[in-house]
C-alpha positions in Angstrom: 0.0 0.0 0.0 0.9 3.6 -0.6 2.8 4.9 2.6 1.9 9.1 3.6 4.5 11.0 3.0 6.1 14.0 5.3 8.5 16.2 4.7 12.1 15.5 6.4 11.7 12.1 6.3 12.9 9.6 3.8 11.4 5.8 3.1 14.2 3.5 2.9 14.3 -0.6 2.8 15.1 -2.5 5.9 12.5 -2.6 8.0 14.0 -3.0 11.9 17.1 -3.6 10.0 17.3 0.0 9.1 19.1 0.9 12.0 22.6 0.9 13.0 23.6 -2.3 14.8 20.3 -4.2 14.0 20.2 -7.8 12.3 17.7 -10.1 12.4 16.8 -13.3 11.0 13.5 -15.7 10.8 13.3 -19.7 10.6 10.5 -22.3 10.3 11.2 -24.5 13.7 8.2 -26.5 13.6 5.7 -25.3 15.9 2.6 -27.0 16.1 -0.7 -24.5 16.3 -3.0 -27.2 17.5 -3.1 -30.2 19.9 -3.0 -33.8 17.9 -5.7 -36.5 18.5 -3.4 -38.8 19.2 -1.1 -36.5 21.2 -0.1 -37.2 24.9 0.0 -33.9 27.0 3.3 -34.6 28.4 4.8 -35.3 25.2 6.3 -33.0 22.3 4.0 -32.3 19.2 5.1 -33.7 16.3 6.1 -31.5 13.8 3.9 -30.1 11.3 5.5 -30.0 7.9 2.7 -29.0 6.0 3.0 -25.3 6.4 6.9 -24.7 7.0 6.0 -20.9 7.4 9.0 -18.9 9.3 7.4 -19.7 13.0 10.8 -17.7 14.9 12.0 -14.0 14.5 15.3 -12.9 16.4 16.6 -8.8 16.5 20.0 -8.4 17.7 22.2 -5.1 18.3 25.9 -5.6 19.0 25.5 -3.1 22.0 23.1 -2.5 24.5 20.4 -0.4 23.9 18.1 2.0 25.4 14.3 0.3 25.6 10.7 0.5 26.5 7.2 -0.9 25.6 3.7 -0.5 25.9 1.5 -3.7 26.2 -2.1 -4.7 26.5 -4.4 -3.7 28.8 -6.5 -7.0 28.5 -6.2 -8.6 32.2 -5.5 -11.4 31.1 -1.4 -11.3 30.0 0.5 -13.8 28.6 3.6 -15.3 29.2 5.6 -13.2 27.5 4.3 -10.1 27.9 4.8 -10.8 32.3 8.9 -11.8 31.3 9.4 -8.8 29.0 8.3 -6.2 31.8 10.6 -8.1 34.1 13.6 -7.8 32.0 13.3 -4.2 30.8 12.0 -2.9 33.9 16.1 -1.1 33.9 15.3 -0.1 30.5 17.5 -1.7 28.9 17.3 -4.5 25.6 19.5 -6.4 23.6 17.6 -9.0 21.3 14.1 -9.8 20.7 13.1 -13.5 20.3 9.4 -13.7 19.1 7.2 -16.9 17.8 3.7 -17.4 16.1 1.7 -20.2 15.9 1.1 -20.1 20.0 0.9 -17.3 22.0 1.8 -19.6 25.3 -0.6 -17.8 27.0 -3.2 -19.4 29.9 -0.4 -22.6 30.4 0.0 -23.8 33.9 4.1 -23.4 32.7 4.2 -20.4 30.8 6.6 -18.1 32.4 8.9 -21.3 32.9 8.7 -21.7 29.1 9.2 -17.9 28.5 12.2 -17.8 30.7 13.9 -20.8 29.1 13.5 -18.9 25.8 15.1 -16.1 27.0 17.7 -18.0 28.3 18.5 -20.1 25.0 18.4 -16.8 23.2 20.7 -15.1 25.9 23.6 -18.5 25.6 23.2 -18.0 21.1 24.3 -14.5 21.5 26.7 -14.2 24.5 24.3 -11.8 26.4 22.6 -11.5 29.8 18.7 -13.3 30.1 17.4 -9.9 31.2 18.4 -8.4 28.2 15.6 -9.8 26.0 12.4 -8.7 24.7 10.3 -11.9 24.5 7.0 -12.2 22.8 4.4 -15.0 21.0 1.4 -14.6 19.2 -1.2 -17.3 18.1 -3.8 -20.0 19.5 -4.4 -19.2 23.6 -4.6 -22.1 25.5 -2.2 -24.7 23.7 1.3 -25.5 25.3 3.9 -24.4 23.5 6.8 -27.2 23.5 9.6 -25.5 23.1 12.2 -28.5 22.1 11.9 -27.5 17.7 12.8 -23.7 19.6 15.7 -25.3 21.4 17.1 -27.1 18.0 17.2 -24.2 16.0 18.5 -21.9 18.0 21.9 -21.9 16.6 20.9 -21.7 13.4 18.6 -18.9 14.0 21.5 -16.7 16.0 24.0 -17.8 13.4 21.6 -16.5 10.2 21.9 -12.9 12.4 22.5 -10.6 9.1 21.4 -7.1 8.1 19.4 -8.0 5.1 17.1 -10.3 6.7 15.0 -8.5 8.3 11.6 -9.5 6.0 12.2 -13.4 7.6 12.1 -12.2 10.7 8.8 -10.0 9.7 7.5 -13.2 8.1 8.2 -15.3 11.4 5.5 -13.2 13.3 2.7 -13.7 10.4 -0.5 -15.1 11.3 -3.6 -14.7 9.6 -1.5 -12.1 8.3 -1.4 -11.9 4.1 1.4 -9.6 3.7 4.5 -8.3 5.7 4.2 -4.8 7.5 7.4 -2.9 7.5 8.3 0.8 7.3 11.6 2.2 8.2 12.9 6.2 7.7 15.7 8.2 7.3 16.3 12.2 8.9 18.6 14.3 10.1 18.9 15.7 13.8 21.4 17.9 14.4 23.0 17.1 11.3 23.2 13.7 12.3 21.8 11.3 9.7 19.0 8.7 11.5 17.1 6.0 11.1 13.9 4.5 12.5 12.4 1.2 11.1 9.8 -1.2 12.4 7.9 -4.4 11.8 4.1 -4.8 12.6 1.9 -8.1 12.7 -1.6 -8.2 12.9 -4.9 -9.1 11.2 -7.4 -9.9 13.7 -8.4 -10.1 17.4 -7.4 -6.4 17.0 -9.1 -3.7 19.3 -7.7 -0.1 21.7 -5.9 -0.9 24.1 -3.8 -2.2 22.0 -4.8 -5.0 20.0 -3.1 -8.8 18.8 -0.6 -6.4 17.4 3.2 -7.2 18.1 5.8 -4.7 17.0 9.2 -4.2 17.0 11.0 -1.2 16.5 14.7 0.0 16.2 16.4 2.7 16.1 20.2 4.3 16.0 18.8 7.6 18.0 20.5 8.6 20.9 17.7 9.0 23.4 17.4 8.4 27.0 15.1 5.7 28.1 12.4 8.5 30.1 12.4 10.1 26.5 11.9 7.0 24.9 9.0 5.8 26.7 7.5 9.1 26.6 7.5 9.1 23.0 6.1 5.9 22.8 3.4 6.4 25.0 2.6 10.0 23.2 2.9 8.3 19.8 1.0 4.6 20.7 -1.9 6.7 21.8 -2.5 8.1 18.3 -1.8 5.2 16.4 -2.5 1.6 17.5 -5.0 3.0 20.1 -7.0 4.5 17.6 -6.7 1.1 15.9 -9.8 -1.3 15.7 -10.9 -4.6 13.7 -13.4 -6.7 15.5 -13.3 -4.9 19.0 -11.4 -7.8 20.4 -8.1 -7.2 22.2 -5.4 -9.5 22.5 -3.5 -10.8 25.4 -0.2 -10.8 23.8 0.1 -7.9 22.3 2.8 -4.9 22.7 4.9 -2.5 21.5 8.9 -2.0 22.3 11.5 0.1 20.7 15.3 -0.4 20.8 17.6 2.8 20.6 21.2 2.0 19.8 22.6 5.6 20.2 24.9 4.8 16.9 23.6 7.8 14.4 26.2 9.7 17.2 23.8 12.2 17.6 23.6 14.2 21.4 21.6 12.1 23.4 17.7 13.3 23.4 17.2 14.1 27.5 14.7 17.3 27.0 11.0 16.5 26.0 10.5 20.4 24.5 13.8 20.1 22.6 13.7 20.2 18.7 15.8 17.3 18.8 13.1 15.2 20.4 9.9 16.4 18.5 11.5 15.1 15.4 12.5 12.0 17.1 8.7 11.7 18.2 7.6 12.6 14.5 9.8 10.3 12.9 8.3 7.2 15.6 4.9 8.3 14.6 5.3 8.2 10.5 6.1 4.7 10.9 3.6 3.6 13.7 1.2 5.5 11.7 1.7 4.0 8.6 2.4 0.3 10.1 -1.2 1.1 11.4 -2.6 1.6 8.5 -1.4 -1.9 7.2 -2.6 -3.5 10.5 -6.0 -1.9 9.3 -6.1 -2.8 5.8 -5.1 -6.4 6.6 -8.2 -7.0 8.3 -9.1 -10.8 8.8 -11.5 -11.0 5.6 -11.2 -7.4 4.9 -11.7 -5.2 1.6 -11.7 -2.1 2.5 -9.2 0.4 4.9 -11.5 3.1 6.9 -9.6 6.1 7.8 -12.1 8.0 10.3 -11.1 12.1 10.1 -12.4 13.9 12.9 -11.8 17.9 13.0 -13.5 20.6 14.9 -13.3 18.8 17.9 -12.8 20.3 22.0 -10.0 18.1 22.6 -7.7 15.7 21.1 -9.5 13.0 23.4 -12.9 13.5 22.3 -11.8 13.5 18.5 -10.2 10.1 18.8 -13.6 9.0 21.0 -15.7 10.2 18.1 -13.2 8.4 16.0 -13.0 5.3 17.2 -17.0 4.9 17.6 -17.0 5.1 14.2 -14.6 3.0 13.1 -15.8 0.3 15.4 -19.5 0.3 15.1 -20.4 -3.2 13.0 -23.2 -1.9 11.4 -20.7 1.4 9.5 -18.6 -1.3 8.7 -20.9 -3.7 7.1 -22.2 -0.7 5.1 -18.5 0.0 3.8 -18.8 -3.1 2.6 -21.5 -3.2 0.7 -20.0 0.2 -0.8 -23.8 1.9 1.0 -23.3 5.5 1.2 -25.4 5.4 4.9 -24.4 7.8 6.6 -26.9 7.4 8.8 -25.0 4.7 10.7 -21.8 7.4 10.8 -24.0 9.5 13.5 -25.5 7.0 15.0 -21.8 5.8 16.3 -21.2 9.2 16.6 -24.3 8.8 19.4 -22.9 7.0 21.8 -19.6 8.0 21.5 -18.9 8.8 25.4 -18.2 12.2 25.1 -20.4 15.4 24.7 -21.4 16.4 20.6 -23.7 19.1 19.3 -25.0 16.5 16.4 -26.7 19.8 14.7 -23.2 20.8 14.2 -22.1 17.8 12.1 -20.6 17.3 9.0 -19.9 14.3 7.1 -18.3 13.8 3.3 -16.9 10.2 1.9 -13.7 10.1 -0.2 -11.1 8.5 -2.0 -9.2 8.2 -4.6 -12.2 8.5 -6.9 -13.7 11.8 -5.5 -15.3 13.3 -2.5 -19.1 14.1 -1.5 -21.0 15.7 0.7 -23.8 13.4 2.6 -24.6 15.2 5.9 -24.5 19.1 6.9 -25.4 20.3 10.4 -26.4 16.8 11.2 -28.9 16.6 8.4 -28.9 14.4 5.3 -28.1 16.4 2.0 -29.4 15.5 -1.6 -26.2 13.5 -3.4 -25.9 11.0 -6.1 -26.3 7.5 -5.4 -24.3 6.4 -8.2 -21.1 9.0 -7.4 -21.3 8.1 -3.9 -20.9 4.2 -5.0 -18.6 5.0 -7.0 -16.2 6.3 -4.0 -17.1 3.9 -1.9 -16.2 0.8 -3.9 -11.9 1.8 -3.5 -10.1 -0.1 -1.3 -9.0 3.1 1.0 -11.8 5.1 2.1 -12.2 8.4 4.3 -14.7 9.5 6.1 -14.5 12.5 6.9 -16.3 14.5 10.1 -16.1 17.9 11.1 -18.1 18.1 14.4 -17.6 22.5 14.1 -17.0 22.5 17.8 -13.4 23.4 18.5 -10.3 23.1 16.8 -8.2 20.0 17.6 -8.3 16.4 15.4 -7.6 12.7 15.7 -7.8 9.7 13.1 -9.2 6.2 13.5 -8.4 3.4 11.2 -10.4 0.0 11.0 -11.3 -2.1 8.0 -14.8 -3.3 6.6 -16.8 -6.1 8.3 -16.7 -9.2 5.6 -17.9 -12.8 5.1 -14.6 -13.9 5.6 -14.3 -12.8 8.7 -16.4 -15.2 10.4 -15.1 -17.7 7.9 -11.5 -17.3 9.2 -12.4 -17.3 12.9 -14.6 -20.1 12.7 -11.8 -22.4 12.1 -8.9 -20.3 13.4 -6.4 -23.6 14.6 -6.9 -25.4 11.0 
């Protein structure tokens, strides 16, 4: 898909390979995303070689970096997520180890198995346990064996290279049909920078956050406070305002790895120049890795981008937002390409926050055109046949202006489909 462009900053190949010090590498070890018939529990799955899709993703730096992460809010957490906050609680990462196929979440030995990870990655790569990022994404519930982990792992740290980052992207794949990376380059202080990341996600995808896992790198100097506050500033316009099936995930999170190697002044001030473009160059690419995670919607057609202007606050734009983009019966209509806009402020009705609806206005765009449908929250005569017209692209805006202030969010979410219930009906298979 086309990626929005903004000045100062420069789309480059490489994904979280982008930045200096990064490699990464993806395998297929074998990991089994259901239980067998025939299986005994306290026995090893046997190997399913029918699919021999990359199942394990490593990122390595040859220093220690600067880190920090945001993860779900769903109460239930898995594994993973419980280890990472453990081991980057000093704010500090080395190397990411990530798996799909099973999210080891809801298993009686989960942590153990997390931990052992962590340690096998820790032995490949000659660095300390607490030094890496862990995380899994896939069926809930299922024990993940980690013995086709344990047998690869050499392999896996030995393929470490700087042009590999797409197999580790592929290793994190689920119902996923294409790769999501974006990486940048810009200049602070006349050093030259780089930002890239790597995104999964398809379904089970809902704020706060969403079965979402991404990665990102970068050679900034930055301190950890700075880091994270970027990352929490940037998360909460992106992949918060994020929304598929109003499901969220137990798994997933967000972490960013700062090497310091662009040799730039370490970032310490939050109203520095230095550090807005930092934050603006960490929000191009969350933005536009959110934007994939939208489009690739289990069973979707269509990417919704929900505009909101004239708003009070930045808070109740993106409420107004989001109750758009997640309101089942707007997105069945995208899909039929139905121009009812009806359905727009009716989510815009029980959007938790106050709205003059008599002050509402509502157009649908894309690539083929714009029109008007609502003014002052009253329908407006418009062509069926130019309205279907727009609607049947595969990127459409809607676009609200609720002429009540002057701040703006987006929302991003996808049509509702047949497929949908199709693929979730028979997720394991």
């Amino acid at each position: 898909m086309e990626l929005k462009n903004f000045e100062g900053f420069k789309y480059i190949d490489g994904g979280v390979c982008a930045s200096k010090g990064f490699k990464a590498n993806g395998i297929y070890c074998g990991i089994t995303n259901k239980p067998l018939a025939n299986a005994k529990s306290n026995e090893p799955q046997v190997v399913d070689t029918t699919k021999k899709k990359n199942d394990v993703g490593l990122i390595f730096c040859e220093k220690k970096c600067n880190a920090a992460a945001v993860y779900t809010l769903n109460k239930v957490k898995g594994a993973p997520i419980i280890v990472t906050k453990k081991n980057i609680a000093d704010g500090f990462a080395q190397a990411v180890i990530v798996n799909s196929k099973n999210a080891n979440t809801c298993n009686a030995n989960g942590e153990e198995i997390a931990h052992k990870m962590c340690d096998m990655t820790a032995k490949a790569l000659g660095i300390n346990a607490e030094d890496v990022i862990i995380a899994s994404t896939g069926v809930i519930g299922q024990p993940l064996y980690i013995e086709p982990i344990e047998k690869k792992m050499s392999e896996l740290a030995q393929g470490l290279s700087s042009d590999k980052n797409d197999e580790c992207a592929k290793a994190i794949m689920t119902t996923d049909t294409f790769r999501k990376e974006v990486a940048v380059e810009f200049e602070i202080n006349g050093a030259t920078c780089h930002l890239g990341g790597m995104a999964k996600g398809s379904g089970m995808i809902h704020p706060n956050m969403a079965t979402t896992l991404n990665f990102i790198t970068t050679d900034v100097a930055i301190s950890t406070k700075m880091l994270q506050t970027a990352l929490d500033k940037v998360v909460k316009i992106t992949y918060n305002c994020l929304s598929v099936d109003g499901d969220t995930s137990t798994n997933d999170m967000v972490s960013v790895m700062a090497s310091g190697l662009a040799g730039n002044n370490e970032i310490t001030d939050e109203n520095s120049s230095e550090y807005k473009k930092f934050e603006k160059a960490l929000y191009v690419v969350m933005m536009n890795m959110t934007r994939m995670l939208a489009k690739d919607g289990e069973g979707a057609s269509k990417l919704l981008e929900c505009n909101i202007s004239g708003a009070t606050s930045q808070d109740n734009a993106i409420i107004v937002a989001k109750s758009v983009i997640t309101s089942s019966l707007f997105k069945a209509a995208m899909f039929g390409s139905d121009a009812n806009w009806g359905r727009v402020l009716c989510a815009i009705g029980y959007a938790e926050t106050d709205v003059d609806i008599d002050k509402v206005d509502v157009s649908f765009a894309s690539k083929q055109g714009s029109i008007d449908v609502c003014k002052n929250g009253k329908g407006l005569d418009f062509s069926e046949d130019i309205a279907k017209k727009i609607l049947i692209d595969d990127e459409i805006n809607i676009n609200i202006n609720l002429n009540n202030g002057n701040s703006k969010a987006t929302a991003w979410g996808c049509d509702l489909t047949y497929d949908y219930v199709k693929i979730n009906g028979d997720y394991r298979s």
